[in-house]
N, C-alpha and C positions, 0 to 999 in steps of 0.2 A: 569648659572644653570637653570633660566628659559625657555631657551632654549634647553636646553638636558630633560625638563619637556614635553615641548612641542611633540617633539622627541620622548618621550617613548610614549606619548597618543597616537598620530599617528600611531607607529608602531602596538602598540594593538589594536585599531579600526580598522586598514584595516583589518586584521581576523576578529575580530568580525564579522566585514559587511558582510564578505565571507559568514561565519558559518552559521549566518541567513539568507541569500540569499539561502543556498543547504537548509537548513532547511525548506524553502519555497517550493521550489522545489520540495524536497523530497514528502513535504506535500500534494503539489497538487496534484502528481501520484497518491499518496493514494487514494487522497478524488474524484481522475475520476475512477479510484475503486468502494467505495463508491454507485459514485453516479450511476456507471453501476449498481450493484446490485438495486435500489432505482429505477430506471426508466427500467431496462431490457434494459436498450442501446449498443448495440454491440460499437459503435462509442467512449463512455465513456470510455468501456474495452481495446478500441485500443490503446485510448490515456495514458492508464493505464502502456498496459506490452510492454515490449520489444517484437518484433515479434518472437523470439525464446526462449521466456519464457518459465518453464517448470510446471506442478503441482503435488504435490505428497504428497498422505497420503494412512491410511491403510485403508482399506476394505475388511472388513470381518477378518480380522486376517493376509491381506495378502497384500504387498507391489502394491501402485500401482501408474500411472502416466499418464498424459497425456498433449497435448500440448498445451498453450496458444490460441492458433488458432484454437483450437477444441472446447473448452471451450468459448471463443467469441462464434464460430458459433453455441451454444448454447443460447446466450442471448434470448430472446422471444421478445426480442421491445418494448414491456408494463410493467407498473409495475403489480406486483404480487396479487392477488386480496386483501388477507389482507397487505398489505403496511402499512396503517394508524396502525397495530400492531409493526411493524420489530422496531426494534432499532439497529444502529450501531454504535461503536466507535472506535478512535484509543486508545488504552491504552497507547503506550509507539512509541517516534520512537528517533533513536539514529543516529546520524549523524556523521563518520568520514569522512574528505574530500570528494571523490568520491564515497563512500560505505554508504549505510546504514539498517537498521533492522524497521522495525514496528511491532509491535503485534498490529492485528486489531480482535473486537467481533463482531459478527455479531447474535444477540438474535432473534430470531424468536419463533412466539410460538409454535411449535414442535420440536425443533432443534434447539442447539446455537452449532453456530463456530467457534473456535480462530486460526486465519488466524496468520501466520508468515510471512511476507513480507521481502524480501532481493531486495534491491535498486541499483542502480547503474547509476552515472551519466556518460554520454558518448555522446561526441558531443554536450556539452550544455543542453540537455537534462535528468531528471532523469526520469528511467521505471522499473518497476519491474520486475525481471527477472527469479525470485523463487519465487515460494507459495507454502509451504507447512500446512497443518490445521490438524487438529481434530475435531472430528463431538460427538457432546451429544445429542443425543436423549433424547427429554422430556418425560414424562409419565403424562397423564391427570389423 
């Protein structure tokens, strides 16, 4: 009997281990996310998405996108002048095996974004490969 105890701990621990290993993963793509927005680092964003990541939200009332690779070559290099303002978090990140979702906020003080993140491990590595957001304009 102790041995079939043994047994079942076993079998349940090695997912565990799994879980929180993608979990980790998952988590780090995020937070090279993160920390591109926080430093302006194209290099951060790289390590972030998948190279044929895509982005999409609405503007102006009307459907729009653009590619991963256009959005890095946006970064600026530097952080932002108010920095010591921005706040960001992840709210939520949900992991099944090789797939996963975040809801990330990014508060700025004119503008906050809730970033939807879609994750996807492949080849060892997890990147994002969808973003799509929402933009609130603040009012001073």
């Amino acid at each position: 009997m102790r041995s079939l105890l043994l047994l079942a701990e076993l079998v349940i621990a090695v997912p565990a281990a799994a879980q929180e290993k993608d979990e980790a993963g998952a988590r780090a793509a995020v937070n090279h996310y993160l920390a591109g927005h926080a430093t302006g680092s194209a290099d951060e964003f790289r390590a972030a998405f998948y190279p044929k990541a895509m982005l999409y939200w609405n503007k102006d009332g009307a459907f729009a996108e653009r590619t991963s690779a256009d959005y890095i070559a946006g970064a600026p290099g530097k952080p932002a002048a108010d920095e010591a303002r921005r706040r960001r978090t992840i709210e939520s990140l949900d992991v099944t095996g090789n797939a996963a979702m975040a809801k990330v906020v990014l508060d700025y003080p004119n503008v906050r974004f809730t970033d939807y993140l879609s994750l996807v491990k492949a080849e060892g590595e997890w990147h994002i490969v969808n973003k799509i957001f929402n933009v609130e304009r603040k009012t001073r």
